[in-house]
FINU-132287 format. One record per residue (C-alpha): x, z, y; residue in three letters. Coordinates in steps of 0.1 Angstrom, whole numbers. Example, Ala and Ser with C-alpha at 12.3 -4.5 7.8 and 13.67 -1.06 7.14 Angstrom:
BEGIN
NODE    xx    zz    yy rest
NODE   123    78   -45  Ala
NODE   137    71   -11  Ser
//
This chain:
BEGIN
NODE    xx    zz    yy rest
NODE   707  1713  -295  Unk
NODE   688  1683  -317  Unk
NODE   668  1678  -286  Unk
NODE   695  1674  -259  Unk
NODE   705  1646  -284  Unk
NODE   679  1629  -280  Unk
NODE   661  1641  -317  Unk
NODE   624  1653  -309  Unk
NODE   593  1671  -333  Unk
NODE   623  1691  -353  Unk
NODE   611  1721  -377  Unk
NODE   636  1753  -378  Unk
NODE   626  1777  -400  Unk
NODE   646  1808  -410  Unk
NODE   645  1833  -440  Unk
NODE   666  1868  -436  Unk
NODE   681  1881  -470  Unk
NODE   693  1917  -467  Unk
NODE   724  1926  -493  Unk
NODE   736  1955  -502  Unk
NODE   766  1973  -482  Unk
NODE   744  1966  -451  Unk
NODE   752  1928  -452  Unk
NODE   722  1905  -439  Unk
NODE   725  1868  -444  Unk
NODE   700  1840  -423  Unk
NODE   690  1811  -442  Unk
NODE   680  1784  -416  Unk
NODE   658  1756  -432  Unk
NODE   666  1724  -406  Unk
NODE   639  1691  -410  Unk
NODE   655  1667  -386  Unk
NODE   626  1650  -366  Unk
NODE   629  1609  -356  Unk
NODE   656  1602  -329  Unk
NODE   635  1594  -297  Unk
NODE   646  1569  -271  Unk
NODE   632  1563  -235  Unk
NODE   606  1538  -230  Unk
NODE   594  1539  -196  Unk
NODE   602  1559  -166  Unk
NODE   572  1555  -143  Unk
NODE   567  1571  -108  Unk
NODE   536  1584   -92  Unk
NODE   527  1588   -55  Unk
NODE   557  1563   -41  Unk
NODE   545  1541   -15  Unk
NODE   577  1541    11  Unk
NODE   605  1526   -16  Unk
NODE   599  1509   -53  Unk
NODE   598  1523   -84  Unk
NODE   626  1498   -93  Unk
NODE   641  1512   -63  Unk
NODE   641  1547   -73  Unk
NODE   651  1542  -109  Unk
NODE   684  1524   -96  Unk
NODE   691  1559   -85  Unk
NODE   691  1579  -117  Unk
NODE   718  1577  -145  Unk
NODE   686  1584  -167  Unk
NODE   678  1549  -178  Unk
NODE   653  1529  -202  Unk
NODE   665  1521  -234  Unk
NODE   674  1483  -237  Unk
NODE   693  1458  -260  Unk
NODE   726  1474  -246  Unk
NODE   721  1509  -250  Unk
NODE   744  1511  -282  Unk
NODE   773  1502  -257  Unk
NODE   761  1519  -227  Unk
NODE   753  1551  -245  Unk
NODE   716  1551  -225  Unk
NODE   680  1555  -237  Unk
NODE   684  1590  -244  Unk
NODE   666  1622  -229  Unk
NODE   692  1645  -213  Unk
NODE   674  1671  -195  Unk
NODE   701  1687  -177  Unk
NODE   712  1650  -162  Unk
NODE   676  1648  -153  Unk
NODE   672  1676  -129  Unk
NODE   704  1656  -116  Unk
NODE   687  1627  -112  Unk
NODE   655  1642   -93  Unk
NODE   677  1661   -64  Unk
NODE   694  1628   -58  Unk
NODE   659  1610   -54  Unk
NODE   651  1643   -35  Unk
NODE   683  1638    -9  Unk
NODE   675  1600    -8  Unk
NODE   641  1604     5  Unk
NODE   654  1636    29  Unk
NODE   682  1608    42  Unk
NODE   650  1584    49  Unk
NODE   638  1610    73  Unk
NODE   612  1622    46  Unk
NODE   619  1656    51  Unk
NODE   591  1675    36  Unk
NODE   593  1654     5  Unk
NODE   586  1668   -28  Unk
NODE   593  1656   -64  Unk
NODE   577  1676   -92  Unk
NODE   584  1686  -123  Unk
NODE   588  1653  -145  Unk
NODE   559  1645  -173  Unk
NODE   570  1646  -206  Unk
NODE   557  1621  -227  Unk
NODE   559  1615  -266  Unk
NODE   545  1584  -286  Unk
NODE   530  1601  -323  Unk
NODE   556  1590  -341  Unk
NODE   580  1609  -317  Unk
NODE   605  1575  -309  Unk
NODE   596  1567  -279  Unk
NODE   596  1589  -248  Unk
NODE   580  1584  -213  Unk
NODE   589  1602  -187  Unk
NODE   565  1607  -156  Unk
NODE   575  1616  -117  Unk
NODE   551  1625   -96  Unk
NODE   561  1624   -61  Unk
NODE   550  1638   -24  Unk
NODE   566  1619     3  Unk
NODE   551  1634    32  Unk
NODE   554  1620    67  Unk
NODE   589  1603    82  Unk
NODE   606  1625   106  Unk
NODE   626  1615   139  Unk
NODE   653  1632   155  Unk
NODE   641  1655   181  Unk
NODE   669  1675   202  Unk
NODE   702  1684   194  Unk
NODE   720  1710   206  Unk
NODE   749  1730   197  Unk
NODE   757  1768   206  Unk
NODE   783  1794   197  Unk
NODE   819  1787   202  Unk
NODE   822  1758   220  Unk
NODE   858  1741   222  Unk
NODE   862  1721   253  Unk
NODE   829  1701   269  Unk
NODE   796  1706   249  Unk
NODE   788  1672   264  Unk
NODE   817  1651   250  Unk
NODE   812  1673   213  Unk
NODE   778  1660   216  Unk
NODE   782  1623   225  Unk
NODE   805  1621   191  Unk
NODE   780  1633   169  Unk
NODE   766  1608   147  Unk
NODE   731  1621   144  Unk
NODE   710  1609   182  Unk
NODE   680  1614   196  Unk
NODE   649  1594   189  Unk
NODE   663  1579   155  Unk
NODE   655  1586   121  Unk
NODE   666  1618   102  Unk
NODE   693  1612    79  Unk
NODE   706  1637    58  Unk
NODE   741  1623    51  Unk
NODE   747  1620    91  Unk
NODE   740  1660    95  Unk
NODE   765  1666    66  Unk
NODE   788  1640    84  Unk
NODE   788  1658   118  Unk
NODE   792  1692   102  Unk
NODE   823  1676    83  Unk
NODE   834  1668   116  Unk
NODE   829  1691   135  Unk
NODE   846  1714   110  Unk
NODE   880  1694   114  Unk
NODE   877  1696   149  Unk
NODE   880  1733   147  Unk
NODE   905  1733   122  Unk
NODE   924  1710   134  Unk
NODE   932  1733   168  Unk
NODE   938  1763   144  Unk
NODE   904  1776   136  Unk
NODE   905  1775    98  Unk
NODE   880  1799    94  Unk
NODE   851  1780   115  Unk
NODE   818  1783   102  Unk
NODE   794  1753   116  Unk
NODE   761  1763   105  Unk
NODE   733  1731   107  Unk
NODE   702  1746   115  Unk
NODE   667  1725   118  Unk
NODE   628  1733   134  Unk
NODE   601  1713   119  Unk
NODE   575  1695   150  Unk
NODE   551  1686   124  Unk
NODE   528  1673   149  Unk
NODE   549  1649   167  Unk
NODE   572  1642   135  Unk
NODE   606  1655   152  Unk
NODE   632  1673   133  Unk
NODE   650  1695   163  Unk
NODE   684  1704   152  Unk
NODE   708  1728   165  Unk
NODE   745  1734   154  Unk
NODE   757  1767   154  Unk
NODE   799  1774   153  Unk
NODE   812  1805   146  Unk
NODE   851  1795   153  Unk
NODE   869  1830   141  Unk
NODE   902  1836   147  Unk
NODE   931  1812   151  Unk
NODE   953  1803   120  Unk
NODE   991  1798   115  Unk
NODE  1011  1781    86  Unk
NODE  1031  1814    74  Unk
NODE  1051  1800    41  Unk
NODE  1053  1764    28  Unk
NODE  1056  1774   -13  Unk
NODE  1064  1743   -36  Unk
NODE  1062  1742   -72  Unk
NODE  1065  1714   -96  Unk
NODE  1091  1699   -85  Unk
NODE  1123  1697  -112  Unk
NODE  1140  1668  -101  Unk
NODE  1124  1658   -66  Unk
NODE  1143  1685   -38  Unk
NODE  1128  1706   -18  Unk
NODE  1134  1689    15  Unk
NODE  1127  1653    -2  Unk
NODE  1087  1670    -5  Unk
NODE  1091  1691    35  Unk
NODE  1100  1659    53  Unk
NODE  1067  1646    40  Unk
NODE  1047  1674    54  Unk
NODE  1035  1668    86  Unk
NODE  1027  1712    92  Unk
NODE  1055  1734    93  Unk
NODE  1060  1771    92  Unk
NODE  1049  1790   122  Unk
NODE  1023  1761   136  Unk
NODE   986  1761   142  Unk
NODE   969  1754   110  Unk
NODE   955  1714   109  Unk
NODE   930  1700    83  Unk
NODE   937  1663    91  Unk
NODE   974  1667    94  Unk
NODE   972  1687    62  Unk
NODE   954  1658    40  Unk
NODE   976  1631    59  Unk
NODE  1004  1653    45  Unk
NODE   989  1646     8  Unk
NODE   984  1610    13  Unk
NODE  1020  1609    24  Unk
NODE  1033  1629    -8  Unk
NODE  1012  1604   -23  Unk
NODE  1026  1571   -16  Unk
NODE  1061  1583   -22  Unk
NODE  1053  1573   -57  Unk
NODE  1071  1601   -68  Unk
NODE  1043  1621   -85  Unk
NODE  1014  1624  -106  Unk
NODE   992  1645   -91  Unk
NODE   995  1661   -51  Unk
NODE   977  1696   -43  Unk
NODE   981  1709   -11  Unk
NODE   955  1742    -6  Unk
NODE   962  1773    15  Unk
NODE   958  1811     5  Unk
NODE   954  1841    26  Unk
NODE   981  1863    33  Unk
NODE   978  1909    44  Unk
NODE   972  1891    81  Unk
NODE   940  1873    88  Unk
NODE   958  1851   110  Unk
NODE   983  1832    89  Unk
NODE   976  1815    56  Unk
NODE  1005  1801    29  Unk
NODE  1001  1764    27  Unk
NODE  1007  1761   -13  Unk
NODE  1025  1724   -26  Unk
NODE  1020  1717   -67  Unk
NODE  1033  1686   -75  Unk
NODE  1034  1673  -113  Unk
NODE  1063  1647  -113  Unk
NODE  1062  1611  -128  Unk
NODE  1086  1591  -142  Unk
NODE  1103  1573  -115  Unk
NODE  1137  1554  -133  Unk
NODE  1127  1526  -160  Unk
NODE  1156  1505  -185  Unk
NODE  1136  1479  -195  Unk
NODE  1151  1454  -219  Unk
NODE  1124  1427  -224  Unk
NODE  1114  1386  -230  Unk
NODE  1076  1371  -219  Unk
NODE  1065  1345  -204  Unk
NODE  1058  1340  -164  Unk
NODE  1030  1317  -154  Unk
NODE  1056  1298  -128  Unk
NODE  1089  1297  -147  Unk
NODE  1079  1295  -185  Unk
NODE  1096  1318  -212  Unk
NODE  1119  1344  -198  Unk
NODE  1143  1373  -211  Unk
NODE  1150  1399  -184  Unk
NODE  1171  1432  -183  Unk
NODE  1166  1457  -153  Unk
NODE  1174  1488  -136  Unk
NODE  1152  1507  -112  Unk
NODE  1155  1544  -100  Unk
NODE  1128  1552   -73  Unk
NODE  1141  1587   -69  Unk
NODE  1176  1589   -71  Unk
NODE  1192  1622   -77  Unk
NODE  1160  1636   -65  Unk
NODE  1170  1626   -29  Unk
NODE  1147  1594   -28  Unk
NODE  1167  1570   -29  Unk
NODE  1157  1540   -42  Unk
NODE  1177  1512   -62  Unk
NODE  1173  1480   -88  Unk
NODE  1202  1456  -104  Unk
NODE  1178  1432  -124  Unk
NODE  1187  1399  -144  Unk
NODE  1161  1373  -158  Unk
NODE  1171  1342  -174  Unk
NODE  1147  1314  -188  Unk
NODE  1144  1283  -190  Unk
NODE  1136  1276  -152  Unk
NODE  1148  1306  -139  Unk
NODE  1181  1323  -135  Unk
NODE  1179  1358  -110  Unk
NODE  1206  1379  -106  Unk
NODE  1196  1408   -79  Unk
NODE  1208  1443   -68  Unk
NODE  1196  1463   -40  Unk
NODE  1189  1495   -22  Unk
NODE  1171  1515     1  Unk
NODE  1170  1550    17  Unk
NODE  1137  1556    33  Unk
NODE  1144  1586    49  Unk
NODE  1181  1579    60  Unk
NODE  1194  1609    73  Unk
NODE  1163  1625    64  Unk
NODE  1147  1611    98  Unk
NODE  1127  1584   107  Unk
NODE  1148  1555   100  Unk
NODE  1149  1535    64  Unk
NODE  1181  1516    55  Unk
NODE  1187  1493    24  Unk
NODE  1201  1461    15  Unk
NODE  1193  1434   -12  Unk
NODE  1219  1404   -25  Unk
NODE  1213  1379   -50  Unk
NODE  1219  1345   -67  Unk
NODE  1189  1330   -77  Unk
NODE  1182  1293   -96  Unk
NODE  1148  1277   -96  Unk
NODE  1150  1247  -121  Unk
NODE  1120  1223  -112  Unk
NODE  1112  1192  -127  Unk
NODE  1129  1166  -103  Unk
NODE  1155  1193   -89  Unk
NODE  1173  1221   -93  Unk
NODE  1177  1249   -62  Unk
NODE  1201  1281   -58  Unk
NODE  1198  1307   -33  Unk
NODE  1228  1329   -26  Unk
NODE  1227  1359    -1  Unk
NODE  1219  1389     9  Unk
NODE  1200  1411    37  Unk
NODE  1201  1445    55  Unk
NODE  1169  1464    62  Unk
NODE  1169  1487    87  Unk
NODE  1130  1503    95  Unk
NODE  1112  1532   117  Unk
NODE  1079  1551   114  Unk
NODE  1062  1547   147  Unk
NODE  1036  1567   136  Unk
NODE  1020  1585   101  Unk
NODE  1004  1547    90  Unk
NODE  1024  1523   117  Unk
NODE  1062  1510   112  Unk
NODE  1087  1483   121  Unk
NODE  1110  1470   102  Unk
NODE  1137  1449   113  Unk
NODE  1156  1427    84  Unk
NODE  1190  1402    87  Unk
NODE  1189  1374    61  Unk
NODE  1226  1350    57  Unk
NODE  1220  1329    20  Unk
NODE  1232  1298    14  Unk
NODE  1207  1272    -1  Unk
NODE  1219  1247   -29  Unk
NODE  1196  1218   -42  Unk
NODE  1211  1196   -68  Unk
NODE  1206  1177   -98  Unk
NODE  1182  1158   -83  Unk
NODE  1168  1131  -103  Unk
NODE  1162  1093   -98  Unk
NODE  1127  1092  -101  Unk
NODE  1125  1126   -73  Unk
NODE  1108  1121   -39  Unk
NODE  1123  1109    -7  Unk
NODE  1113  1139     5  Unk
NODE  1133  1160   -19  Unk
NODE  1166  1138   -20  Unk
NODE  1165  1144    18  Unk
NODE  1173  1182    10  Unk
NODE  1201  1170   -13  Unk
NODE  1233  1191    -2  Unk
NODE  1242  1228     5  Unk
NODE  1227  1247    39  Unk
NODE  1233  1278    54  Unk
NODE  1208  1302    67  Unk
NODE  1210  1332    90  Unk
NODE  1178  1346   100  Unk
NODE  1162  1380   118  Unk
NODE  1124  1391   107  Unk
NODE  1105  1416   126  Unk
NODE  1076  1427   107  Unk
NODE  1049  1453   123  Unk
NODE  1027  1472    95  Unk
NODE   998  1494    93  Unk
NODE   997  1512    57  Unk
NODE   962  1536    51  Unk
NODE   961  1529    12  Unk
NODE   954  1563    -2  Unk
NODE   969  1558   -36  Unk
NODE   998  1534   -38  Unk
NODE   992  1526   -78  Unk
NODE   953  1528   -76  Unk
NODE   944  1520   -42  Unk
NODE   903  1530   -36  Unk
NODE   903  1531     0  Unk
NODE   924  1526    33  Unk
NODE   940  1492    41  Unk
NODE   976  1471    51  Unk
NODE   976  1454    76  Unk
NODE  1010  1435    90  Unk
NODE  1023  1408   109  Unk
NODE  1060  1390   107  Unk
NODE  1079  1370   128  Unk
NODE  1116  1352   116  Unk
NODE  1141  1333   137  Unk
NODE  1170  1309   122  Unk
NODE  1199  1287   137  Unk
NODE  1208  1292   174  Unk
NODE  1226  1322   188  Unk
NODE  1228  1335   150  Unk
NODE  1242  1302   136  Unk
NODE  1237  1284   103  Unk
NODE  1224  1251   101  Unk
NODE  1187  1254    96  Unk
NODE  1172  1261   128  Unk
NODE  1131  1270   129  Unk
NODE  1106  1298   135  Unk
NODE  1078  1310   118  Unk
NODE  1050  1334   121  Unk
NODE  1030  1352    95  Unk
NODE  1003  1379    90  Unk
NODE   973  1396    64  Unk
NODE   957  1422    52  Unk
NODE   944  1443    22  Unk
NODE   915  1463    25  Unk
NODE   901  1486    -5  Unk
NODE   866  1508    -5  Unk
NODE   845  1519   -30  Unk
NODE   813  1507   -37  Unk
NODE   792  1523   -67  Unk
NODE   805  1547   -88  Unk
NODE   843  1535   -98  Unk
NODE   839  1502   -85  Unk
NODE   864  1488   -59  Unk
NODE   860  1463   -36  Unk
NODE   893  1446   -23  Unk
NODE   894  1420     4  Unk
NODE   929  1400    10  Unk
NODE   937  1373    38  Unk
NODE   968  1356    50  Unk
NODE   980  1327    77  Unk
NODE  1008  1318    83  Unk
NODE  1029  1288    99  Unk
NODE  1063  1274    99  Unk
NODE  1084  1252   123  Unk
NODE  1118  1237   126  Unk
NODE  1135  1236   163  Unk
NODE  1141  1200   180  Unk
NODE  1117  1181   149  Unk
NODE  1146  1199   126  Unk
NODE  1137  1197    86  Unk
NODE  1124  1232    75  Unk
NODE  1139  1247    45  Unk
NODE  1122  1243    10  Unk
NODE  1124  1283     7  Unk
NODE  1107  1291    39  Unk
NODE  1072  1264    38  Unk
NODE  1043  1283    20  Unk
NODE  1034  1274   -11  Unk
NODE   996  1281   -15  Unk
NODE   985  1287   -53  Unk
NODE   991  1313   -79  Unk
NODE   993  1349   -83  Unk
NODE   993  1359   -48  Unk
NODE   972  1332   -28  Unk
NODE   943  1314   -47  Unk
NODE   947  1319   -85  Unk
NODE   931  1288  -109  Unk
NODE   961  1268   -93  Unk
NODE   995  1267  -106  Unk
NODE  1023  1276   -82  Unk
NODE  1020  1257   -49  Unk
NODE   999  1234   -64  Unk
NODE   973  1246   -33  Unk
NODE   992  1226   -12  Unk
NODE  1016  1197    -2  Unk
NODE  1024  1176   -34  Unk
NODE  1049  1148   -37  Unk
NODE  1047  1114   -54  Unk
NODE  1058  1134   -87  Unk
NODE  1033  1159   -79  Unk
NODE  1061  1178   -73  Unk
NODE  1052  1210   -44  Unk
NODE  1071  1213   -17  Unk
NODE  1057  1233     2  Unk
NODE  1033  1233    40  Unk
NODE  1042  1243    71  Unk
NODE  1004  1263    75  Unk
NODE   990  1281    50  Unk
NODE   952  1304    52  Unk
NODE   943  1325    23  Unk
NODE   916  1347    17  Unk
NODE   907  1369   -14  Unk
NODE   878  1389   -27  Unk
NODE   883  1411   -60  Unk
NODE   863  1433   -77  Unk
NODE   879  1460   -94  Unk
NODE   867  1483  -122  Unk
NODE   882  1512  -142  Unk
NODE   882  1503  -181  Unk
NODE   901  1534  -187  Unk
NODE   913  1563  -166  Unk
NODE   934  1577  -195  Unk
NODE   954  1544  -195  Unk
NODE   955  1530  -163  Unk
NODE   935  1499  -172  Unk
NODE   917  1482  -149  Unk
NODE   892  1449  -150  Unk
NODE   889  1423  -122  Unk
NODE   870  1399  -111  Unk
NODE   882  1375   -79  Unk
NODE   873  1346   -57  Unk
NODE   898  1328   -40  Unk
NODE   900  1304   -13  Unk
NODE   925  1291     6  Unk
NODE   946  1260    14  Unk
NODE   988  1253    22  Unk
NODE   986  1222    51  Unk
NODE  1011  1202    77  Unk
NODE   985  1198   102  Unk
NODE   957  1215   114  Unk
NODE   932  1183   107  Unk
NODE   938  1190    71  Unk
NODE   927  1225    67  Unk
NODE   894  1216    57  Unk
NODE   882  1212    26  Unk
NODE   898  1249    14  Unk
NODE   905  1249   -23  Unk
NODE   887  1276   -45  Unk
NODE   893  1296   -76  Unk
NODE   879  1322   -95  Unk
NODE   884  1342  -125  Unk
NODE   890  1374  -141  Unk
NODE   924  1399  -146  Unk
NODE   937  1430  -160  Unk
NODE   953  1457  -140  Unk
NODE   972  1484  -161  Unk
NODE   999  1508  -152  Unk
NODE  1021  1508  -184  Unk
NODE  1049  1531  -190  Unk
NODE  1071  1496  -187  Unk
NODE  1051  1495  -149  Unk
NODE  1023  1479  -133  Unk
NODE  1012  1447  -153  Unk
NODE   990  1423  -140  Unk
NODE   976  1392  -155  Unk
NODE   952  1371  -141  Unk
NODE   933  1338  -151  Unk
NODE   919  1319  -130  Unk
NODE   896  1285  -129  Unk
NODE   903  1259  -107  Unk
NODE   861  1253   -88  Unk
NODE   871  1219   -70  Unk
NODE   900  1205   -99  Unk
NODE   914  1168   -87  Unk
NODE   934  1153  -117  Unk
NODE   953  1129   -95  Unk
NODE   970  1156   -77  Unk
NODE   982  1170  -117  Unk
NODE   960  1199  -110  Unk
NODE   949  1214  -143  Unk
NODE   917  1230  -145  Unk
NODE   929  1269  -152  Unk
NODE   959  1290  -152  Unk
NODE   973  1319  -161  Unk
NODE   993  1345  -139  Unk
NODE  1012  1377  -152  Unk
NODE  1038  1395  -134  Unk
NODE  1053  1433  -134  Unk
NODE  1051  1446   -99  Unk
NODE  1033  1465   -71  Unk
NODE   996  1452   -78  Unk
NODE   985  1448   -41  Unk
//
């Protein structure tokens, strides 16, 4: 015990005293010996990779000046036997196949503080990929299951590939109904012309059919709310892939906690029970608040939201914010299962007032959302926009540009938007990506009086790097045009800078600027993001990130160099009020003249991607 924390050259001693009435009590005599920390970890024998190199693969680490915070330095033996398979598999993955790493050295200073800790290695000779075969069941062509595998002939052996072919392999099989398939890797040794000669063996079994879809969990969500999600039903072959897509699905509904989907034999080889635990989250918030927003100063707000309505998934908000620049009054609502089939339906109206420094602008409308899944991760979605558009109390000293949109408009426009959604967690996305691309029409056959087109598309990608850490990349173009050299509304330019397009720059401030240095908007835009994020605590939801952002909001193509850039830091955190974000960001190329400052602050409560 004192040495798996780290406390070495202890003395236990015991004494037994026997009493009477056949009692026996042990006296243990304990003299705590110095707590040791690691001063070295040296290897022995490497020649094809580093020390360094192989020390970045332990979690066994040196003591240094930050050990008190990162809880290293210390001797944990069972982490070490951890830490020599892994440079074990990392040498196997490097085609070292015959490597071996020995029992570590042991090594303590006199006055027992200081450890080092000796690996002696045998890396033996690199290994190439000799044949591959594969023999047993076969499903369909050998030749076309061979041309998929990863692992070819006359490359290095890698480990990680074999274990990825077998993987896939497996879901092959499984995926036609053989949920029983046993692929079995099996390698020969050519240890005089270096080749590894591998041979896959299959063992299909028998085919496998959903019997019973059981849920439990479920107290407010129905029954048929979780089925539509699950892309298996009773009496079909069983599927792997469909199976996990069925998960991810369940997922993104945002409806639970936690998703397991596992199956468990029934009397009859041949059919399995597909089991569904869900653990429910709160899905309807009253939140009752005042804060400040980085583009419309201090604000009170007072909302409504029920993703799950009556358990039928339904999903509605009324909202109201008022503040000093900013007056939003919104309802809306949207079934994304209407009819429990393909189709989403919904519908948003609102009055909205934007107070800015040389004018003041009102939106007034509403829409109606109709969308279809074309796919499991592809869908269109087709949305009618009518809104009036107000700007008034415009000032003297504002722009010509902004006393030309003096007056009251009308808009009625159509958006088409095409998506690709494979986030696997809509709250803390790790992996997977959105992609989309939009295109709006206004004036003409659908009437109004603002007539112009625009165009716009992006991206989101997530995947994990090392350990926790996420790596998320973000991009975004766009453009804008009126019909017949028509004005194009102030609502529908971009306005590059801020929370959503390159942070360090205050909302549009990215872009066009007036004679006030006033935004008002571009008719391009080009945006690109790349954020690290971290995990500061599981428990809470908390997460740290770090961002680069470039980007730029331009009338003409000649002007979309130079890009402006920003960088900075942010917190992530799903609250029980919702997802917070708050970023800050610095502004790397500030021009005063333009009333750029040189940072800003973004928070919102939203989706966080």
């Amino acid at each position: 015990l004192y040495t798996s924390k780290g406390y070495y050259g202890n003395e236990v001693t015991y004494e037994v005293s026997y009493r009477k009435g056949n009692k026996t009590v042990v006296y243990f005599d304990i003299v705590e010996g110095p707590k040791g920390y690691i001063k070295k970890i040296e290897f022995v024998g490497n020649k094809a990779f580093s020390s360094r190199k192989l020390r970045g693969l332990m979690r066994t680490k040196r003591k240094t000046f930050l050990s008190w915070l990162t809880k290293t330095g210390t001797l944990e033996r069972d982490v070490l036997e951890v830490d020599l398979a892994r440079i074990r598999e990392f040498y196997r993955d490097r085609g070292y196949v015959t490597v071996k790493v020995k029992e570590p050295k042991i090594t303590l200073s006199r006055d027992r503080r200081s450890i080092v800790i000796t690996i002696e290695i045998e890396e033996g000779d690199r290994y190439r990929v000799g044949s591959v075969d594969i023999v047993g069941d076969i499903l369909g062509k050998k030749e076309d299951l061979l041309k998929k595998l990863k692992v070819k002939k006359g490359k290095w052996y890698r480990s990680s590939l074999v274990h990825k072919d077998v993987l896939w392999l497996t879901d092959r099989y499984a995926d036609q109904g053989y949920a029983y398939v046993d692929v079995s890797p099996l390698t020969s040794l050519d240890k005089e012309k270096k080749l590894v000669h591998l041979l896959y063996k299959i063992e299909e079994g028998k085919l496998v059919y959903i019997n019973r879809i059981n849920i439990r969990g479920n107290t407010k969500t129905r029954d048929k709310v979780i089925r539509r999600e699950i892309k298996v039903a009773e009496g079909e072959l069983y599927s792997s892939t469909r199976i996990r897509e069925s998960r991810r699905r369940l997922v993104k509904t945002g409806y639970f906690k936690d998703v397991d989907l596992s199956v468990s034999p029934t009397e009859r080889k041949e059919l399995v029970d597909l089991d569904v635990k869900v653990e429910e989250m709160q899905t309807g918030t009253l939140q009752f608040g005042a804060g400040y927003s980085s583009v419309y100063g201090a604000v009170g707000t007072i909302s409504l939201s029920e993703r799950n309505l009556f358990g039928r998934g339904y999903k509605v908000y009324a909202r109201a914010t008022l503040g000093g620049e900013l007056i939003d009054f919104s309802v809306g609502a949207t079934d994304p299962r209407f009819l429990d089939g393909p189709f989403s339906l919904g519908f948003d109206a609102f009055n909205v007032t934007h107070e800015f420094d040389t004018y003041d602008y009102r939106t007034t409308g509403g829409d109606i959302k109709v969308g279809r899944e074309i796919t499991d991760t592809i869908r269109a979605d087709f949305t009618y926009l009518y809104e009036r558009i107000k700007v008034f109390n415009v000032d003297d000293e504002a722009s010509d540009y902004i006393k030309s949109q003096r007056g009251t408009t009308l808009t009625s426009k159509v958006t088409l938007t095409l998506s690709r959604d494979t986030v696997n967690n809509p709250f803390f996305p790790t992996s997977g990506s959105e992609v989309w691309i939009s295109g709006s029409n206004a004036g003409g056959p659908l009437g109004g009086d603002n007539y112009f087109y625009k165009f716009s598309g992006g991206f989101s990608w997530f995947h994990p790097l090392i350990g926790d850490l996420v790596l998320n990349l973000k991009g975004n173009v766009g453009i804008v045009r009126g019909y017949s050299g028509r004005e194009v509304p102030l609502r529908e330019k971009f306005y590059v800078g801020g929370m959503n397009t390159v942070r360090g720059f205050e909302y549009g401030m990215a872009g066009p600027v007036d004679e006030n240095q006033e935004p008002i908007g571009a008719l391009n835009m080009v945006t690109f993001s790349t954020e690290l994020l971290y995990p500061l605590s599981k428990a809470l939801g908390l997460r740290l990130a770090v961002f680069y952002d470039v980007g730029k909001g331009f009338d003409h193509w000649s002007d979309v160099t130079p890009l402006r850039h920003g960088a900075g830091v942010g917190i992530r955190w799903y609250s029980p009020l919702g997802p917070i974000r708050i970023d800050w960001g610095y502004n790397l190329d500030r021009k005063p003249e333009r009333g750029e400052k040189a940072s800003a602050w973004d928070f919102s409560i939203g989706v966080l991607y």
